[in-house]
N, C-alpha and C positions, 0 to 999 in steps of 0.2 A: 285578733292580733292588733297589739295597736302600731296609731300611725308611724311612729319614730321607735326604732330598734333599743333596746337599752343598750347603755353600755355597761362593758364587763372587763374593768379595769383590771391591773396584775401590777403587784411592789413588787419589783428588781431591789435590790439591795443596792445602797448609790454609794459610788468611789469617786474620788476626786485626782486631778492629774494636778499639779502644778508644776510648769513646765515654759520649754518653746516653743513658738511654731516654727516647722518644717513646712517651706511652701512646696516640698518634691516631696510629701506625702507618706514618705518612709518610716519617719523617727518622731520627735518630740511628740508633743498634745496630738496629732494626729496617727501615731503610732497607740496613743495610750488610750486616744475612746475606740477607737478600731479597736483592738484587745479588750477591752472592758467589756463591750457593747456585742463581742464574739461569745465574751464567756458570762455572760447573762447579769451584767450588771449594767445601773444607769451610769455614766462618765459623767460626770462635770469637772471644770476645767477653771482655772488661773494662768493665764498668760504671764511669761515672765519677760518674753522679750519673742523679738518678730526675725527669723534668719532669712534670707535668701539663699536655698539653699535646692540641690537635687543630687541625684543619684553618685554626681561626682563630687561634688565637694560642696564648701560652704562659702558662696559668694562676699557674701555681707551680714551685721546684724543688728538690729536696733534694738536698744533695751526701753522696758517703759519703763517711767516712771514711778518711785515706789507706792506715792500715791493712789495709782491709778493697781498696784497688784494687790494694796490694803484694802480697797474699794471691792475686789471683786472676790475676795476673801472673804471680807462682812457679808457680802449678796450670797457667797454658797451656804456660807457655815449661820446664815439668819432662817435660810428659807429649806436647808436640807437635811434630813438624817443623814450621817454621813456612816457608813462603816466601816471604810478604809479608804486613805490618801496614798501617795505617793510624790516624791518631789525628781524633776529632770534636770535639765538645763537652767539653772539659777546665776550661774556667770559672775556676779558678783559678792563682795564680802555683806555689802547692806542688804542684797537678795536674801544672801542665807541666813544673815540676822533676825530679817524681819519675819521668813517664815518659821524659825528657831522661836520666835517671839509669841504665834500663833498654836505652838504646837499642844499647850494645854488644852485648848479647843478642838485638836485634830484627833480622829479615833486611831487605830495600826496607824504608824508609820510605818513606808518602805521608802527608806532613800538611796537612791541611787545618782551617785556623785558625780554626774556629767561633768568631764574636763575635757578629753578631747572627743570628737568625732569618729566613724569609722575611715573617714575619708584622711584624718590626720589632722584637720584642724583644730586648733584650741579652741575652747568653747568657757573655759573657765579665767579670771584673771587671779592670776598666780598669787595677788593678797588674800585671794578670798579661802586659798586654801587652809589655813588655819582658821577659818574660822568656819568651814566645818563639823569642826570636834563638837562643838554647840548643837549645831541641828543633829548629829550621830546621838550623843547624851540621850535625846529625846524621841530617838528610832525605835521601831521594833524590830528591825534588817537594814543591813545596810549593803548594797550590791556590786561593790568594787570589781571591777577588769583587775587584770595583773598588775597593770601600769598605774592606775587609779590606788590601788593598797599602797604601795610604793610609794608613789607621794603623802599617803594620808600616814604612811608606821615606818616609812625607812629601809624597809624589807624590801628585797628584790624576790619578786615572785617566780620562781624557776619551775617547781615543782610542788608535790603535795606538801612534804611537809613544808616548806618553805612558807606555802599558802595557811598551812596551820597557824602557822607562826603569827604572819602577817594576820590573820582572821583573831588572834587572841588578842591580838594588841588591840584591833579596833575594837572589840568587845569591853577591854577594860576604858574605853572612853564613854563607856554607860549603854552602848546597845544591848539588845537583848541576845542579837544575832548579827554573825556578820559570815553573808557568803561573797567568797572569795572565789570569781569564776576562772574557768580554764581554757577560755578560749583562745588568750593570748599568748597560750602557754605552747611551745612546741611539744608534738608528739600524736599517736594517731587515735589516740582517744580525747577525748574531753573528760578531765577530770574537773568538778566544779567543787568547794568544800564548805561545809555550814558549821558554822562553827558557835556554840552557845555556853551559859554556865554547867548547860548538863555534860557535854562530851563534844563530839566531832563527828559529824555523817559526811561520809562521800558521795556523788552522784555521778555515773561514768556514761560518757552514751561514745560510739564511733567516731570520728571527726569526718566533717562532709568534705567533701574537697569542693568550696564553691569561695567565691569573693562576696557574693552577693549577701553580706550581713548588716547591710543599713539596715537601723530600726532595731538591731537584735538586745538593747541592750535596755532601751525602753520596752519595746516586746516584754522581758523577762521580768521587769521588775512592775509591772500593770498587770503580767496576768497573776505573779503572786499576791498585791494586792487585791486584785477580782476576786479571789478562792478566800484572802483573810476576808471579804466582804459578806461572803456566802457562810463563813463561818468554821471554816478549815481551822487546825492548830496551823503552827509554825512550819514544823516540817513537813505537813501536809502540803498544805499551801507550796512550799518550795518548791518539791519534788513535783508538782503538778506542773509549775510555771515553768520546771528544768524540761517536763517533758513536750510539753506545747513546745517551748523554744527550739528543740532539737527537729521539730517534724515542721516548724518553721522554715529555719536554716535546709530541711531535708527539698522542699517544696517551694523555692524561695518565688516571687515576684518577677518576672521579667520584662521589666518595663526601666523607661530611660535610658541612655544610653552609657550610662556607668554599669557594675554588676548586679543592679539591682536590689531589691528589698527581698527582706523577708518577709512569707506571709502569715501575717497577724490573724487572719481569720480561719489557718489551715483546720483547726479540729471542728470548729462547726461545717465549714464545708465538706468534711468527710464525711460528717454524721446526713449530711442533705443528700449526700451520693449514695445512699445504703439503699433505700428503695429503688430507685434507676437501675442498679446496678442488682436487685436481687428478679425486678423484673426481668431485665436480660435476662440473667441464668435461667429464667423460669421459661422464658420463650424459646433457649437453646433445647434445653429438655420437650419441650412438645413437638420442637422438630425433629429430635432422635429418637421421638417413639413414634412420631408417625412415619420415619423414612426408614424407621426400623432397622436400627445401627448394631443387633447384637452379633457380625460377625467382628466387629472390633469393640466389644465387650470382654474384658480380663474377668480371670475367676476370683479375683480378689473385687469383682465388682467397676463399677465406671462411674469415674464423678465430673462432673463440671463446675470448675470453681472463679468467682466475677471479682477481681479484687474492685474497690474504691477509688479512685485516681489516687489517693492518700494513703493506701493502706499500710499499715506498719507491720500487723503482728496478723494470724489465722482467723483472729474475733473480727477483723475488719473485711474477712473477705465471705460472700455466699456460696452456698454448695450445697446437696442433695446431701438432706440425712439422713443415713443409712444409705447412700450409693443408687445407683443404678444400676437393677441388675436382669439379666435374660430369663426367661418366661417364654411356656410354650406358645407364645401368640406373639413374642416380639421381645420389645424391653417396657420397663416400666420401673420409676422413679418409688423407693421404698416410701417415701415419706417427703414434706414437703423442702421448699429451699428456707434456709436458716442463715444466719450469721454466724462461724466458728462452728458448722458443718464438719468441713475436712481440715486434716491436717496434713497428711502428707502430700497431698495435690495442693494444696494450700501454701504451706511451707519451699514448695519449689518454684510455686507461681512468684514468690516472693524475693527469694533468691535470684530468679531472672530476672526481677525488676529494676536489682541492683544494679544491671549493668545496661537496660532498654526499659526505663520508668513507663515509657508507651504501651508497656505488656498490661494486658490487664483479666484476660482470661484463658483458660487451660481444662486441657482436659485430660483422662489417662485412658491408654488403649491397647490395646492386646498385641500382644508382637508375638513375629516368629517367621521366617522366611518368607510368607506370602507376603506379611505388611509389610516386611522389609521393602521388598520387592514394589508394593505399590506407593513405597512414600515418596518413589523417584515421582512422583507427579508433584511434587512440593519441590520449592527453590532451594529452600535449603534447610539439612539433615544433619545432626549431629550427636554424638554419644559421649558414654562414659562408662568407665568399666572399674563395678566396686573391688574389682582385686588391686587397683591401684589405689585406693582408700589406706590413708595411713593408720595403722593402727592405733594411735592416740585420735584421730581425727574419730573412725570405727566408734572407740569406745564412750563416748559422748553419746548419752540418747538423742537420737531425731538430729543429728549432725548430716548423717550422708544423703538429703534433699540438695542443701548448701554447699555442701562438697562437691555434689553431683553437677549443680547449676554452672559454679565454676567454673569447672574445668569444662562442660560442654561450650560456654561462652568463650574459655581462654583458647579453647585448642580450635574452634571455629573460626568464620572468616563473617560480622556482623551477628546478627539477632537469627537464629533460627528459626524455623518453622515445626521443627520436632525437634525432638532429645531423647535417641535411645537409652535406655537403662537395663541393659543385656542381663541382670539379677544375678545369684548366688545363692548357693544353697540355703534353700526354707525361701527365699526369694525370686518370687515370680518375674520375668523379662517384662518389660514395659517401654510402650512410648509414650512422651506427653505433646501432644498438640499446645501450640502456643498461640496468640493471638491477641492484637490491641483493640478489638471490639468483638462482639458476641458474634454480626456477622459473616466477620471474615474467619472465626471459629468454626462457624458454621459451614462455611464453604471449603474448610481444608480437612475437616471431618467427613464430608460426605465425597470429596474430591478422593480423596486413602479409600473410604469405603465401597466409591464406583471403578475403583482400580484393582479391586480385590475379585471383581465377577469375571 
């Protein structure tokens, strides 16, 4: 072996930010290598100017000199591959000149027209906004707020089409693409619209109900340049950046004493959680066969399902594939834990997340007067009965998890401990144990099961 280890280098594909600093860490260049540097690209950066600024507003802000942003232009674009740029906070008309000046040199553009703040303050001086139209010309995206289209087309941004509207106009200033987001837009979804010479795609996600969107607007327009870096098309790239941002916003930062940030590194933290969290599941399982749980084993099987602190969708959460199921000697796990495992233990564990994010494991168990009777040893018990399922709710596949969750949440008093599901014809009665760590899963599963002797 010899004395000194090789090294064993890895190209990341490099994107470049140019932009502000943010000294409260949320938004400008420091929003945009956090994102890059989350979604496996190298960041490098151009200072456009230095804020003081944090979670609530924008103190102060000193701009450099244009010098000094040509200087450090020549240094990335001498010494880098570049794959895709982005531009933030440019504040002024000779900023956007002189990077509009550079862009023959720059690979994707994504521009995203920093004018005001989420806090409200301007961030742009109101000459510079015509000029603009120059740096758009020479985009590949352009990532306008409501209010940001508005100034750049004249268009008041209300709704979809409106944002259509507004999205065409910018297009015909020479981008290739211009999405037009929907945050600013009242109503309980987010609609966001992309708009190019081919057509018009929508992108719609829930709207969160949080304050905490510093950063989201940088967030969104670095992590679509990260994905042009790796080599995504257009609407790929978007739709990936739309959806980081919303699990962003979902998960935000809590830190400073404003609403906080979004967090920039949510999807790779999710993916770090998937081992931890399949371990649990896996140690919940060795404890319900060796304390031998099959009198609260259902015939449709027993699963135990670990979501992620992040989890979005079924694929994010662990569970025994094929179930758990009784055996003449006890119980025992069909096969091993997986990710996107379960779906209907899955799917409810998720739905009560909406309303107690702390939830993070679940399991399903047999009911029927005796477990009724032993889950008084649990703080608190809650149900739902599918005959009060609406029938347009009903005929939606895999809807009555969601519906179920609901209403045990709405009609309770806090986060329960169970949630019966008394069934329906062809549908087996069930309770789900709930719980925010595997643990305490584990202690309210055998707590029911030592109430049952």
């Amino acid at each position: 072996m010899p004395d000194t280890r090789q090294p064993a280098p890895v190209s990341p594909p490099v994107a470049l930010t140019i932009a502000g600093s943010d000294s409260g860490g949320g938004a400008g260049i420091q929003a945009d290598l956090k994102t890059m540097e989350a979604g496996g690209a190298f960041g490098t950066s151009v200072l456009t100017s230095v804020t003081a600024q944090n979670t609530r507003g924008v103190e102060s802000t000193h701009l450099l000199p244009v010098a000094e942003i040509e200087a450090q232009l020549a240094a990335v674009l001498s010494d880098f591959d570049l794959a895709a740029a982005k531009t933030g906070m440019l504040a002024t008309a000779e900023i956007v000149e002189t990077v509009a000046g550079y862009a023959d040199d720059l690979p994707p553009l994504v521009v995203d027209p920093v004018m005001v703040a989420a806090s409200g303050d301007r961030l742009l001086e109101p000459a510079a906004e015509a000029a603009y139209e120059g740096l758009i010309a020479e985009s590949a995206v352009v990532t306008p707020n409501a209010d940001e289209a508005e100034v750049l087309t004249g268009v008041a941004v209300a709704d979809e089409d409106s944002a259509v509207e507004a999205g065409e106009r910018i297009v015909e200033m020479g981008t290739e693409a211009a999405l037009v987001k929907g945050g600013h837009v009242p109503g309980d979804e987010v609609v966001d619209v992309l708009v190019t010479d081919d057509g018009v795609e929508t992108f719609v996600h829930p709207r969160i109900g949080t304050d905490a969107t510093h950063g989201s607007g940088c967030t969104l327009s670095s992590a679509i340049a990260t994905r042009l870096a790796h080599g995504d098309d257009l609407p790929a790239a978007v739709g990936a950046g739309i959806d980081l941002l919303a699990r962003a916003v979902r998960y935000p930062l809590d830190v400073g004493q404003g609403p906080g940030s979004v967090h920039h590194a949510v999807a790779a933290r999710e993916r770090a959680e998937r081992q931890p969290t399949a371990e649990a599941v896996e140690r919940v399982v060795e404890t319900f066969v060796d304390r031998d749980v099959s009198p609260l084993v259902p015939e449709v099987g027993m699963n135990v399902v670990g979501a992620t602190p992040y989890a979005e969708v079924p694929a994010e959460t662990a569970a025994v594939e094929g179930r758990i199921a009784r055996t003449l000697s006890g119980v025992k796990p069909n096969r091993g834990v997986r990710f996107g495992a379960s779906s209907h233990v899955a799917r409810f564990l998720l739905a009560a997340r909406e309303f107690d994010a702390d939830l993070r494991f679940a399991v399903n168990c047999r009911f029927d007067d005796d477990v009724e009777a032993a889950l008084d040893v649990l703080d608190a018990v809650a149900e739902f009965d599918r005959d009060a399922q609406p029938d347009a709710v009903a005929r939606r596949e895999g809807s009555t998890m969601e519906w179920g969750a609901r209403r045990a949440f709405a009609e309770g008093d806090g986060t329960p401990a169970a949630v019966i599901d008394r069934g329906a014809v062809g549908k087996e009665a069930i309770v789900k144990l709930l719980a925010p760590d595997a643990a305490t899963l584990v202690d309210r599963t055998t707590a029911v099961l030592g109430a049952l002797d």
